[in-house]
C-alpha positions as CSV (number, residue, x, y, z in Angstrom):
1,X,118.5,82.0,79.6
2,X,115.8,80.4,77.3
3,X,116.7,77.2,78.4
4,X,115.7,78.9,81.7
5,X,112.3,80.2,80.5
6,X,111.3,77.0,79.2
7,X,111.6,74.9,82.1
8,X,109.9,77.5,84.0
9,X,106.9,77.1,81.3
10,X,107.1,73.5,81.5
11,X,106.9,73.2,85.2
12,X,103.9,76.0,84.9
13,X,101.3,73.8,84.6
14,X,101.1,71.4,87.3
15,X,102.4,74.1,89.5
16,X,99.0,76.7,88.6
17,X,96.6,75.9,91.1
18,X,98.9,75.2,93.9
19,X,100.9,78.8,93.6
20,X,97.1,80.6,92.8
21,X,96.5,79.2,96.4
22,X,100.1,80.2,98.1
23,X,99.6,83.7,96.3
24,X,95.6,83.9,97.5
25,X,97.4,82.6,101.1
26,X,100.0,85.2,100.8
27,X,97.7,88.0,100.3
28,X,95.3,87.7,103.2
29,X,98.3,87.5,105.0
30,X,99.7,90.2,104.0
31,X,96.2,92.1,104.0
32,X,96.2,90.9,107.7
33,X,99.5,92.3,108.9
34,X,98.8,95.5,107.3
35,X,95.1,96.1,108.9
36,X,96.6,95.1,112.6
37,X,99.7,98.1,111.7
38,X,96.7,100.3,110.7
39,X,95.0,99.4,114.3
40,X,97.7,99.9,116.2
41,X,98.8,103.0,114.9
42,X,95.2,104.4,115.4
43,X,95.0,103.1,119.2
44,X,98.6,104.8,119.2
45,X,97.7,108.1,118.0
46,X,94.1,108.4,120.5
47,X,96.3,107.6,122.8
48,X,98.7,110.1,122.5
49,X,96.2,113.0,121.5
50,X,94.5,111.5,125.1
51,X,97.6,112.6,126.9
52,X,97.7,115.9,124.7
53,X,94.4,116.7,126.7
């Protein structure tokens, strides 16, 4: 296991700004998926309180 650990620290470095990026990447994307749910389950709901009408 520390064997482990320290190559992981080792390869830290060089790999920082490229896996802030991919998590910053990851996020909007995430962030994205979420607010078109959100929408969709809004349009879904008007539309069914529509029908309730």
């Amino acid at each position: 296991m520390p064997v482990i650990g320290a190559s992981f620290w080792q390869e830290r470095p060089s790999l920082g700004q490229g896996t802030c990026s991919q998590l910053a990447i990851s996020r909007l994307g995430w962030a994205l998926v979420l607010s078109v749910a959100a929408t969709v389950s809004l349009f879904t709901l008007a539309r069914d309180a529509d029908r309730a009408k």
